[in-house]
FIVEXMAR-97912 format. One record per residue: residue in three letters; x, y, z of N, C-alpha, C in turn. Coordinates in steps of 0.05 Angstrom, whole numbers, padded with zeros to 5 digits, always signed. Atoms other than C-alpha are relative to their C-alpha. Layout:
# FIVEXMAR-97912
ALAXYZXYZXYZ
...
//
This chain:
# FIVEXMAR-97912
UNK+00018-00022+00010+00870-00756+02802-00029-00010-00003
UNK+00030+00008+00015+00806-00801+02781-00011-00003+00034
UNK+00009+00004-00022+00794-00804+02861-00013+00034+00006
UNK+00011-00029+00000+00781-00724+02865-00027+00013-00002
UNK+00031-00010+00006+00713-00698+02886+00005+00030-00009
UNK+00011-00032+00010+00688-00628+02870-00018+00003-00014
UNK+00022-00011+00019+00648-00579+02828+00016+00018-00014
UNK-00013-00003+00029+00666-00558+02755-00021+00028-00005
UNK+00017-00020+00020+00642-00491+02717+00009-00005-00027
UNK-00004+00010+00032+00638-00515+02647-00005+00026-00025
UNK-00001-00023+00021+00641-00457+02596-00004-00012-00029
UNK+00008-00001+00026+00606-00474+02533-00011+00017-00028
UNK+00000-00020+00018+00615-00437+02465-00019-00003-00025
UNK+00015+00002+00028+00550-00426+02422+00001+00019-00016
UNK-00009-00016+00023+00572-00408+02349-00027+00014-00006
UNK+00031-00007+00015+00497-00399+02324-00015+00002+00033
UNK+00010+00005-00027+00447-00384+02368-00019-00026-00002
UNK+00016+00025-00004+00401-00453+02388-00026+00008+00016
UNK+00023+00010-00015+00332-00473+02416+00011-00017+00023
UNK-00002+00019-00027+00348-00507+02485-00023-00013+00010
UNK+00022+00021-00004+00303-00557+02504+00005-00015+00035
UNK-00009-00001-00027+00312-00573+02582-00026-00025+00013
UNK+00023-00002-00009+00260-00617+02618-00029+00003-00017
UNK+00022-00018+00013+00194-00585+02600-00002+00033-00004
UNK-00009-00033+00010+00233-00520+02593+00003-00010-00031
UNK-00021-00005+00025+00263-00491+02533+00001+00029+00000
UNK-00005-00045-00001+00289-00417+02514+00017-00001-00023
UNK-00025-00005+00027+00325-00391+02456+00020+00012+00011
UNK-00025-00014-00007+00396-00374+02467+00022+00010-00028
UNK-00019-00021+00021+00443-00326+02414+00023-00012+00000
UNK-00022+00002-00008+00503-00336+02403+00021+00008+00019
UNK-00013-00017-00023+00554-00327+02459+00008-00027+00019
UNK-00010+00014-00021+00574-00365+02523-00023-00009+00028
UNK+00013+00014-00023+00540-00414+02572+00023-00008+00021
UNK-00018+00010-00024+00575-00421+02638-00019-00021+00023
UNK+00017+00016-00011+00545-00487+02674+00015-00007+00019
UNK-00008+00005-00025+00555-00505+02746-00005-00029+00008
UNK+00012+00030-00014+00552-00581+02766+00017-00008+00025
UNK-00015+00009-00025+00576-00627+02820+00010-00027-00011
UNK-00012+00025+00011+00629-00689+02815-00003-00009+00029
UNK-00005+00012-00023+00617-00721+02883+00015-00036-00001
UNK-00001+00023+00017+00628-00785+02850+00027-00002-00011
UNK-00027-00003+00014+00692-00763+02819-00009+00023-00025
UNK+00008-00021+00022+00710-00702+02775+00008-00012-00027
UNK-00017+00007+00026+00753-00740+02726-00026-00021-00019
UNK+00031+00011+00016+00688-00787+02709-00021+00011-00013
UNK+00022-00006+00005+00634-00744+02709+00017+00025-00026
UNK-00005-00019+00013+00678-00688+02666+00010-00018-00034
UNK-00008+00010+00019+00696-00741+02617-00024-00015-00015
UNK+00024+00002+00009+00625-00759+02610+00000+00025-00023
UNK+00018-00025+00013+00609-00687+02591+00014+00002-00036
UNK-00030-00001+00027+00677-00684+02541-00016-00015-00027
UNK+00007+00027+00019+00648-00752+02503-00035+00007-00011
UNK+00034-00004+00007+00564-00723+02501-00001+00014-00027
UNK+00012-00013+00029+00540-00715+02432-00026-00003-00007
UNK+00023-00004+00015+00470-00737+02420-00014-00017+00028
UNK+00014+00013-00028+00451-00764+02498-00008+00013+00004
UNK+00013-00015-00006+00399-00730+02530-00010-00014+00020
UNK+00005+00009-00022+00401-00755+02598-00007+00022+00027
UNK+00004-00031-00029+00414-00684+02647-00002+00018-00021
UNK+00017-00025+00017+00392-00615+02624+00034+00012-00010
UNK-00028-00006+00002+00468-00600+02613+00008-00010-00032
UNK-00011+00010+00023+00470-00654+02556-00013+00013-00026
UNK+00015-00008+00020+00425-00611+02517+00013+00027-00009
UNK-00025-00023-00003+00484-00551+02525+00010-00003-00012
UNK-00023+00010+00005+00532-00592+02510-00002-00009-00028
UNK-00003+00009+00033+00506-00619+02440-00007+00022-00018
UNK+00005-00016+00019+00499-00554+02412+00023+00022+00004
UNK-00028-00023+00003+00564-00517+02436+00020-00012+00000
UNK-00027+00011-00014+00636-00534+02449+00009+00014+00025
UNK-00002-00006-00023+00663-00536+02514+00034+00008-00003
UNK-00027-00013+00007+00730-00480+02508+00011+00007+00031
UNK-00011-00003-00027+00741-00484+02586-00011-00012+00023
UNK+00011+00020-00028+00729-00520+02656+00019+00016+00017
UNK-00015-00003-00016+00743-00487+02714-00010-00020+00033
UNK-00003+00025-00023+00752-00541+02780+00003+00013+00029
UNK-00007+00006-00024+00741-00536+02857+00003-00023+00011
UNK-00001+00028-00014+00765-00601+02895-00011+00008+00029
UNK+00012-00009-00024+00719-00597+02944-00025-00023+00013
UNK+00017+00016-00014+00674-00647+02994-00035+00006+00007
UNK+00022-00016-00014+00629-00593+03014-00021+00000-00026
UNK+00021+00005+00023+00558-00605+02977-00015+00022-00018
UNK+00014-00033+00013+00531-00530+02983+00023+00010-00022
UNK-00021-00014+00022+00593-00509+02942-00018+00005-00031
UNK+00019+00004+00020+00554-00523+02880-00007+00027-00002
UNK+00029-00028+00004+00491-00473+02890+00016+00023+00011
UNK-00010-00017+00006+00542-00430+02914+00019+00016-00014
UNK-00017-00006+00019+00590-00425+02856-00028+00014-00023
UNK+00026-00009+00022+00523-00416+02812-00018+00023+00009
UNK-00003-00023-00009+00504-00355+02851+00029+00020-00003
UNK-00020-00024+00006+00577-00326+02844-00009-00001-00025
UNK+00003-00016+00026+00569-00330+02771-00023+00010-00001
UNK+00026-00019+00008+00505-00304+02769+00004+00032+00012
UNK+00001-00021-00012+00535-00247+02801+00021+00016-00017
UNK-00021-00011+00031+00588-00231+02736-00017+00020-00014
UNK+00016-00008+00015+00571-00183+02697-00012-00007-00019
UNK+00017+00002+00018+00524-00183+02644+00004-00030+00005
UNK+00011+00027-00002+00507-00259+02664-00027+00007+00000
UNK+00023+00012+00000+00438-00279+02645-00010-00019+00002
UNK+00006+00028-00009+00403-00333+02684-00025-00006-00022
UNK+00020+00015+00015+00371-00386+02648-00023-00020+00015
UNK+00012+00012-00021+00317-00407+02690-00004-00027+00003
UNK+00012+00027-00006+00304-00471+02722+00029-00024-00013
UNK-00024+00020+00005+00367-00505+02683+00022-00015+00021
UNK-00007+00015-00016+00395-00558+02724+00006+00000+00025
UNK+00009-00006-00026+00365-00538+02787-00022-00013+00007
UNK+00016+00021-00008+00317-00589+02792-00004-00011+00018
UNK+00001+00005-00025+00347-00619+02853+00000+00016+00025
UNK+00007-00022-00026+00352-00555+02894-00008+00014-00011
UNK+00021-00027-00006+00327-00486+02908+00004+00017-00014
UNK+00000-00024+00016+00367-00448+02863-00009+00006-00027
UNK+00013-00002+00015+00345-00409+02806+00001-00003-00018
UNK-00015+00020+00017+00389-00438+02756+00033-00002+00008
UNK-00028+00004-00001+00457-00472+02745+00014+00017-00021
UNK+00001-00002+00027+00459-00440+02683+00005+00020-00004
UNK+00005-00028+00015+00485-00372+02652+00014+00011-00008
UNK-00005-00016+00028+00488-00332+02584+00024+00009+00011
UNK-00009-00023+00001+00537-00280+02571+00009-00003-00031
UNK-00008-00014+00031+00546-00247+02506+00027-00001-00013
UNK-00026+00003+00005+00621-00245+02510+00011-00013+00029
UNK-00011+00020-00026+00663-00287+02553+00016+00014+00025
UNK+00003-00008-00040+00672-00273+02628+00035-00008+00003
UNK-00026+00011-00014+00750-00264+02653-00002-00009+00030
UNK+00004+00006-00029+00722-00274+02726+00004-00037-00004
UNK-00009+00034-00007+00748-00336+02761-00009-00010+00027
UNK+00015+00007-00026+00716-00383+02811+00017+00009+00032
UNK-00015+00004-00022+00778-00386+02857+00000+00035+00009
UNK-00010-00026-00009+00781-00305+02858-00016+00005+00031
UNK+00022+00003-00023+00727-00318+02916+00021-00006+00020
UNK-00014+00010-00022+00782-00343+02955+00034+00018+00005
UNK-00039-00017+00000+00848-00294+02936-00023+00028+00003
UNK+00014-00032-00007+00795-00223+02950+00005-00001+00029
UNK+00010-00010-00029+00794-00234+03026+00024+00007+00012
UNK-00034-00002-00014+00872-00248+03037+00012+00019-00028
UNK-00017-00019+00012+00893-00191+02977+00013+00024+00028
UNK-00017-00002-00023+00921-00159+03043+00024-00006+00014
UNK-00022+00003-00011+00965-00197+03064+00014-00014-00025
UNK-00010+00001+00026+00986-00212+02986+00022+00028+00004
UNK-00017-00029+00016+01006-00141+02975+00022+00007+00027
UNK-00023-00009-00029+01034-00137+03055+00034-00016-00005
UNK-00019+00017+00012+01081-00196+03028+00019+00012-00014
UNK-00019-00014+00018+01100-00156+02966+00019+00024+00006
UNK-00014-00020+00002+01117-00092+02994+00027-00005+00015
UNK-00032+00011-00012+01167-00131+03046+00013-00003-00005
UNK-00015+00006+00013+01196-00164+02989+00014+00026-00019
UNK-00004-00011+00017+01198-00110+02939+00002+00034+00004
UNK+00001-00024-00002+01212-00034+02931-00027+00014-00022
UNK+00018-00009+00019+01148+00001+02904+00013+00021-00017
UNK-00010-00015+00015+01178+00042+02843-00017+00022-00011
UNK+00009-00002+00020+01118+00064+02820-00004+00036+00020
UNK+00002-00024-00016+01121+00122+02877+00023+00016-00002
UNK-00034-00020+00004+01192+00159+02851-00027+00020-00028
UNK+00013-00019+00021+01174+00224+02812+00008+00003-00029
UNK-00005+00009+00030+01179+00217+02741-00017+00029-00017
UNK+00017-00013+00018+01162+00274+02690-00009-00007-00023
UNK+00018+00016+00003+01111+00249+02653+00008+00004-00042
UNK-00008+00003+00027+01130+00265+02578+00023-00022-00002
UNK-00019+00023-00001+01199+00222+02591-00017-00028+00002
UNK+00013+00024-00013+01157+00175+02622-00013-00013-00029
UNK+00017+00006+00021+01116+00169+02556+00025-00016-00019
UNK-00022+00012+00009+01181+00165+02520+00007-00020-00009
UNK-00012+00018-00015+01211+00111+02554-00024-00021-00009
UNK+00016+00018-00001+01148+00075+02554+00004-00016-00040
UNK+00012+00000+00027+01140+00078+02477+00029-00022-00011
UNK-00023+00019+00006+01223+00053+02474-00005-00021+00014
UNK+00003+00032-00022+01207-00013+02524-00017-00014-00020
UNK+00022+00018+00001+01153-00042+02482+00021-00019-00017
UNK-00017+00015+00013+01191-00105+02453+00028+00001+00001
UNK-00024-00006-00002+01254-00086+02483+00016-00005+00029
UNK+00002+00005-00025+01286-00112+02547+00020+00025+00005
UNK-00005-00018-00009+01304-00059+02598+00035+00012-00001
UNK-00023-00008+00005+01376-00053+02594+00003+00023-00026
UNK+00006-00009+00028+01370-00039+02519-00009+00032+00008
UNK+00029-00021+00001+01311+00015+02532+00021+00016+00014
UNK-00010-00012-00011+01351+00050+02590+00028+00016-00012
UNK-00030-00012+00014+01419+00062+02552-00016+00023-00026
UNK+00012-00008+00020+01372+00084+02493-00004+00027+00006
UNK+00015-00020-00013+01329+00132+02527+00023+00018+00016
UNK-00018-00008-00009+01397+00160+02561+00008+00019-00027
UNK-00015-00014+00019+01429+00172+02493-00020+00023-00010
UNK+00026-00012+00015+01352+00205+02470+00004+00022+00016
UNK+00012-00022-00020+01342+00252+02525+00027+00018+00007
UNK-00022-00009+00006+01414+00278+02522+00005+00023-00017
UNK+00006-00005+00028+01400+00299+02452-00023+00024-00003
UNK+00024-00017+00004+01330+00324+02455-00010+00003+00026
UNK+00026-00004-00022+01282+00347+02513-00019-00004-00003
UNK+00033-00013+00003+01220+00377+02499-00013-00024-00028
UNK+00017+00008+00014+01157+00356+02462+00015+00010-00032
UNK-00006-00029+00022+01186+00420+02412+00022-00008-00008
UNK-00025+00002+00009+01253+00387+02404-00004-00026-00020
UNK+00002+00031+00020+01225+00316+02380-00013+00012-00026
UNK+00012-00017+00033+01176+00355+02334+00014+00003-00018
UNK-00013-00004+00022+01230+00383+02301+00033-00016-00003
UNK-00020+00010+00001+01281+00337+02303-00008-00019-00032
UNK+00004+00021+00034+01293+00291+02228-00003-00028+00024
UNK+00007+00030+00000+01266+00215+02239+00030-00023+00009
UNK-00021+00028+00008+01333+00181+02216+00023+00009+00035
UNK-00017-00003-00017+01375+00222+02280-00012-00016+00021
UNK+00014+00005-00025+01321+00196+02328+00010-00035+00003
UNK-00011+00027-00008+01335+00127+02307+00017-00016+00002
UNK-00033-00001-00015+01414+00137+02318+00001-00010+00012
UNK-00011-00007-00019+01398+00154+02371-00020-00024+00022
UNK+00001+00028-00011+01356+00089+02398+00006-00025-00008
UNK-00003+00026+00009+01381+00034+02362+00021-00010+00016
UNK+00007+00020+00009+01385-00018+02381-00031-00010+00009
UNK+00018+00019-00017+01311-00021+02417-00015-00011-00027
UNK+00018+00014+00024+01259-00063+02371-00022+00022-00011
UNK+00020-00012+00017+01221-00030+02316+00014+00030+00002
UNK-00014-00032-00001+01269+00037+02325-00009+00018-00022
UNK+00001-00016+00016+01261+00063+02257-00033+00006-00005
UNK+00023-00010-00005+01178+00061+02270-00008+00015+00026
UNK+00006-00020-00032+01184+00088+02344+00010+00031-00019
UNK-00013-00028+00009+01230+00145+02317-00026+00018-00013
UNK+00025-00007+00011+01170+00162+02269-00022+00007+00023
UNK+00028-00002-00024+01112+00157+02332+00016+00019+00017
UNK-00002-00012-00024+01154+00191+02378+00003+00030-00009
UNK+00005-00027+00014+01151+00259+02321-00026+00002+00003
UNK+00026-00011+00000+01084+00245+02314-00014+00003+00034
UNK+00004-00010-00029+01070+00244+02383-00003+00025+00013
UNK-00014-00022-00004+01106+00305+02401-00012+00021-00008
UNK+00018-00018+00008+01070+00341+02347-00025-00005+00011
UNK+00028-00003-00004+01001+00324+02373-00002+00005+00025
UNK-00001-00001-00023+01022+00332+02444+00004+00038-00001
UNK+00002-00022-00004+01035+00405+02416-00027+00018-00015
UNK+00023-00021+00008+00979+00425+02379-00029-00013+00009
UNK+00021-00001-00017+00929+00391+02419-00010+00004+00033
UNK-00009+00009-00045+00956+00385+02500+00014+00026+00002
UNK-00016-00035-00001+00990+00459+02495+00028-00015+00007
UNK-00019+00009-00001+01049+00421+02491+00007-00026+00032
UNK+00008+00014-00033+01032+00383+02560-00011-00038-00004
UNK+00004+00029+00005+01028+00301+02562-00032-00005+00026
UNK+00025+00003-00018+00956+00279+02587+00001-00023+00023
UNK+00010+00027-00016+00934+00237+02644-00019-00020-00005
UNK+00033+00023+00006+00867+00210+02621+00012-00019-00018
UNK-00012+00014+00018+00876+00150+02591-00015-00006-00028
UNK+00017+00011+00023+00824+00152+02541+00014+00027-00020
UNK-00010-00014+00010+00866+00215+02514+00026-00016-00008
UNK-00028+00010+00006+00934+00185+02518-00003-00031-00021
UNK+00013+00023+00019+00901+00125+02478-00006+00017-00031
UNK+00000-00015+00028+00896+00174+02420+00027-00001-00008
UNK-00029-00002+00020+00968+00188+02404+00010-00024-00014
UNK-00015+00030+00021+01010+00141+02357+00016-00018+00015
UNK-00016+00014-00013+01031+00078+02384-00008+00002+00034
UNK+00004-00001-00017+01004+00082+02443-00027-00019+00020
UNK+00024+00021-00004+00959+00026+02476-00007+00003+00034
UNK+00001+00003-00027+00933+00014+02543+00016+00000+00023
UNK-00023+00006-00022+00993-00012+02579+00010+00019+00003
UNK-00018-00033-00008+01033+00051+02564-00012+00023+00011
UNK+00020-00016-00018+00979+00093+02583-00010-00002+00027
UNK-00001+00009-00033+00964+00060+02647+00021+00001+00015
UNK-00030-00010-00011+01041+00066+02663-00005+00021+00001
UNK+00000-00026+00000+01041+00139+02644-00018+00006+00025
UNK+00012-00010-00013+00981+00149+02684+00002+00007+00031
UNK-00002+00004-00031+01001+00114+02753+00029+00015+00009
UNK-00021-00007-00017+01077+00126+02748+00006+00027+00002
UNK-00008-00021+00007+01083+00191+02725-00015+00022+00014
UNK+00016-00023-00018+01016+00224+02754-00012-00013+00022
UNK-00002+00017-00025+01012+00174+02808-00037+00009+00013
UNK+00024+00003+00000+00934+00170+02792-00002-00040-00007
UNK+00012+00025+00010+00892+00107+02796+00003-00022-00025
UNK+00004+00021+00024+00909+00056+02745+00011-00029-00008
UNK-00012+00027+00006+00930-00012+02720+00013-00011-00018
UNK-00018+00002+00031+00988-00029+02675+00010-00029-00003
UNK-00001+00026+00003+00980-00094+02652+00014-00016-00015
UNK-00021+00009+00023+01042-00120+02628-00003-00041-00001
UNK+00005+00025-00009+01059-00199+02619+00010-00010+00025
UNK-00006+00001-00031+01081-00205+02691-00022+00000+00015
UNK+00031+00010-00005+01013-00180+02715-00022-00021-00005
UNK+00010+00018+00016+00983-00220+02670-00006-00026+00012
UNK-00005+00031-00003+01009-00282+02685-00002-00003+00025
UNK-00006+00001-00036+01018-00272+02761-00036+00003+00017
UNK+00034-00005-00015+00938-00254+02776-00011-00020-00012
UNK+00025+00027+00009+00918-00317+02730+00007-00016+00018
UNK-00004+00026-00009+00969-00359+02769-00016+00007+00036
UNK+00013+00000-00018+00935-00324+02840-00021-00014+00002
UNK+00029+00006+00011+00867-00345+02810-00014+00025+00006
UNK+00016-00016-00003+00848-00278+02815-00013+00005-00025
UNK+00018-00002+00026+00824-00276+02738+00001-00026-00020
UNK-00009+00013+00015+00826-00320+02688-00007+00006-00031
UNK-00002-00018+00022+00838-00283+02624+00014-00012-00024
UNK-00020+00011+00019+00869-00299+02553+00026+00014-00011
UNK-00022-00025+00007+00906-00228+02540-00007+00021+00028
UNK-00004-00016-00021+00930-00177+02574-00017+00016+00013
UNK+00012-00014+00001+00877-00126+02560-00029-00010+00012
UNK+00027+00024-00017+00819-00178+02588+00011-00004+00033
UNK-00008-00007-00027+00861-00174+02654-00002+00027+00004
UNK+00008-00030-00005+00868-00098+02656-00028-00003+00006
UNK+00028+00002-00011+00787-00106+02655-00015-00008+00022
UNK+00014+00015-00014+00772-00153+02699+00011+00006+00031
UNK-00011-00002-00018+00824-00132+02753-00011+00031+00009
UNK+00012-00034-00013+00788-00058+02752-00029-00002+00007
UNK+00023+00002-00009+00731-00092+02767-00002-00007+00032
UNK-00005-00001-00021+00752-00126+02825+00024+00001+00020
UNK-00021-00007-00016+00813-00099+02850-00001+00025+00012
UNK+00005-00027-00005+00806-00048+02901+00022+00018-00005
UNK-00018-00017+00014+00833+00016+02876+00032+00006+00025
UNK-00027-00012-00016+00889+00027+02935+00009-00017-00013
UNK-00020+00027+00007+00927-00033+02905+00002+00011-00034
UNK-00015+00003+00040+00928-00003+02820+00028+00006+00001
UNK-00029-00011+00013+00985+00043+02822+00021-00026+00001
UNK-00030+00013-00006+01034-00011+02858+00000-00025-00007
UNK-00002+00024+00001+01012-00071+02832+00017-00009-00035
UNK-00032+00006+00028+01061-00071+02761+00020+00003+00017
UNK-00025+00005-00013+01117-00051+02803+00010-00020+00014
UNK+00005+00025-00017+01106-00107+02850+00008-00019-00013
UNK-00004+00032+00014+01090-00157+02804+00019-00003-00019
UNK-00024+00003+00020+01146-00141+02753+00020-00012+00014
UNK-00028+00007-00013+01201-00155+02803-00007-00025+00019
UNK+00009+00017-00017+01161-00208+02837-00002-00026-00032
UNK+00000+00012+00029+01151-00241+02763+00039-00003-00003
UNK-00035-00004+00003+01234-00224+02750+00016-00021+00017
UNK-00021+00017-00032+01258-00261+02819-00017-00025+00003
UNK+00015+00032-00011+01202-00317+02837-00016-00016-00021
UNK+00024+00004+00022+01140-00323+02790+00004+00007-00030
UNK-00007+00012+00028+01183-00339+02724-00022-00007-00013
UNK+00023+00010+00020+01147-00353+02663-00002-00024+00003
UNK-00008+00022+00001+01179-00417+02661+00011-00010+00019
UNK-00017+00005-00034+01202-00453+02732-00006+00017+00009
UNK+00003-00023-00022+01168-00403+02784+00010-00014+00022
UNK-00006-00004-00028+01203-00405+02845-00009-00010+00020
UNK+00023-00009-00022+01140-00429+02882+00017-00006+00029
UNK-00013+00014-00021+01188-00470+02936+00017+00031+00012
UNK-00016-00019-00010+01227-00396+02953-00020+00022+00004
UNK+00021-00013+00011+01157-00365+02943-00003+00009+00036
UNK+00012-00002-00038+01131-00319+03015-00037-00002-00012
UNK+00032+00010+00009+01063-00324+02973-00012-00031+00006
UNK+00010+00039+00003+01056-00403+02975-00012+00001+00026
UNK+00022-00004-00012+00996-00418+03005-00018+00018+00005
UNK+00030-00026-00002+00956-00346+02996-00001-00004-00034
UNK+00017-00001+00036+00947-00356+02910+00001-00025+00003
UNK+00010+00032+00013+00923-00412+02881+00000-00021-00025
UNK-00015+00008+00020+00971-00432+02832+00007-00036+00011
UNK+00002+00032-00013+00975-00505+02876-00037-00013-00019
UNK+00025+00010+00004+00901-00511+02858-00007+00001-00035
UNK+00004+00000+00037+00910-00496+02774+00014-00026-00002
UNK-00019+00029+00011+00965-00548+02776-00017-00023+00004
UNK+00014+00035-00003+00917-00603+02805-00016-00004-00017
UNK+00022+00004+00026+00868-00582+02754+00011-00012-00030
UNK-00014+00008+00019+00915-00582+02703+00008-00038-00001
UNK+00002+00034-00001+00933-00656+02725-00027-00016-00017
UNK+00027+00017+00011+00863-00680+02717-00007+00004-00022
UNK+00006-00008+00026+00848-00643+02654+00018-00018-00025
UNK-00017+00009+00023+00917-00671+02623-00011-00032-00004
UNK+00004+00024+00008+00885-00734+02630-00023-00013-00019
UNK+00027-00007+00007+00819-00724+02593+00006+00011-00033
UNK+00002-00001+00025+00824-00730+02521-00026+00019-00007
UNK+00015-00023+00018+00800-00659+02490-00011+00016+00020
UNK+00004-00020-00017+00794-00627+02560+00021+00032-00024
UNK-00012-00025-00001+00816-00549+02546+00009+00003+00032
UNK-00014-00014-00014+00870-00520+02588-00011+00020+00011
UNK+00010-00021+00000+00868-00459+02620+00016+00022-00020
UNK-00011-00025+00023+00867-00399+02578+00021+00015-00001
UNK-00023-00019+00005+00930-00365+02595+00017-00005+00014
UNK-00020+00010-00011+00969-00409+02634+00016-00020-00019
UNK-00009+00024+00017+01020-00459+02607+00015-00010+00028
UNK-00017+00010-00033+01034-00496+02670+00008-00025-00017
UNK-00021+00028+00008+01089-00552+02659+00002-00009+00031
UNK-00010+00017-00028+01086-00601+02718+00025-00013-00003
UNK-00029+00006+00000+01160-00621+02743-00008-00027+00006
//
């Protein structure tokens, strides 16, 4: 590992905001996030274990970063190529709300800095530069493997239902549940007036039953005196009722009205960090970042996909990769090597939402 060239984006977290001092720069910076771009030609495992160890050196314009934030992430290309650099420090400058800090450790070339703000921290990931061009033949992979589900017709109150019994509940469970429920009751008008304690008869055993039972009255009622008894599509509506968060709403939206959306369960989650298409800490920071750059033909089918692609290969724990038709299009080879080098680097940070175990 200590033989490994490349270039590092260093993510440094300032609590307070500081005076930066640079050169014969300086600039005030707020609190928030510095994302810095350097190069290890030399070796990454040296020069990153420099940075790790800098507390009151003031040798590169970097060490003047570094003694006033902590560094809560490193993301790694192993790479020969020299332009890489100035052009990793152009992608991020191309994140949202990034603010360049001029002139910062661009001294030796042309660009306009290595350097830049953001107010809140950035799920975009370097490697996603390299999983956007082949998402093509990603998703051509999946549909060979997998049956898209998310295209069967589903009426969209059940759908809500269902959703509301799954949260903390594995599918078996939920399915028998929602069998015995819908048996029982129908309509919005039936849950309304149905008592609490029958509802959660009539799902137990899924998790938290005797508070679903409760959400799925109140629901019901607000689905009748505000939706004319009718379950919404929008998700900034369906985000109103009780119990009801993003994920289920993004389900509802795609499977039920087989509109645009992204239901970002831990399967997605985990499966677009190990691509390198994001690199996120929760779920809801993926939903974001994937509606940024995922083109919209790919929302509806990409939970269905990746649930049963997550289920069969891309385990939480032991993925598959050796039975994998993906190996070689994500870049879950290229976290693990980072991960290597990092594990060796007293007070490196991991990445944020992987837990890769090398075999």
């Amino acid at each position: 590992m200590n033989h490994l060239k490349g270039i590092y984006a260093v993510t440094i977290r300032l609590g307070a905001g500081t005076e930066l001092r640079y050169g014969r720069e300086k600039c005030r910076l707020p609190a928030g996030y510095g994302i810095y771009v350097g190069s290890a030609m030399g070796g990454l495992a040296g020069r990153l274990g420099r940075h790790l160890r800098t507390s009151h050196v003031r040798h590169w314009h970097v060490d003047a970063l570094l003694a006033a934030g902590k560094i809560i992430d490193l993301q790694l290309l192993v790479t020969t190529d020299q332009t890489a650099e100035c052009r990793a420090a152009a992608t991020i400058g191309n994140w949202p709300a990034a603010a360049a800090v001029p002139g910062f450790g661009a001294s030796d070339c042309k660009c306009p800095t290595h350097l830049h703000f953001f107010a809140k921290l950035p799920g975009a990931a370097l490697l996603a530069e390299k999983v956007i061009p082949i998402l093509p033949e990603l998703y051509r992979e999946l549909r060979n493997l997998y049956e898209n589900h998310a295209l069967f017709e589903r009426e969209p109150f059940e759908t809500l239902v269902k959703c509301i019994l799954s949260l903390r509940t594995q599918d078996p469970v939920t399915d028998k549940a929602a069998a015995r429920l819908f048996a029982v009751l129908r309509t919005p008008q039936d849950f309304a007036d149905a008592d609490p304690e029958q509802i959660a008869k009539l799902i137990y055993p899924v998790g938290m039953y005797r508070q679903k039972a409760q959400n799925l009255i109140r629901i019901a009622r607000e689905l009748l005196d505000r939706f004319n008894g009718r379950t919404p599509a929008e998700i900034e509506a369906l985000t109103t009722l009780p119990g009801v968060g993003r994920k289920t709403a993004n389900l509802v939206r795609s499977f039920a009205f087989h509109l645009p959306a992204i239901c970002v369960d831990t399967h997605v989650h985990r499966i677009t960090n190990r691509w390198g298409l994001v690199r996120t800490r929760i779920p809801d920071e993926t939903e974001l970042e994937l509606r940024r750059i995922l083109p919209p033909e790919y929302w509806i089918e990409t939970n269905a996909l990746l649930i049963q692609h997550g289920q069969q290969i891309c385990r939480p724990i032991g993925p598959r990769c050796d039975r994998c038709a993906l190996r070689g299009l994500c870049r879950y080879d290229d976290l693990q090597t980072e991960h290597r080098l990092l594990a060796g680097l007293p007070g490196a940070p991991r990445h944020p939402s992987l837990d890769i175990k090398i075999g």
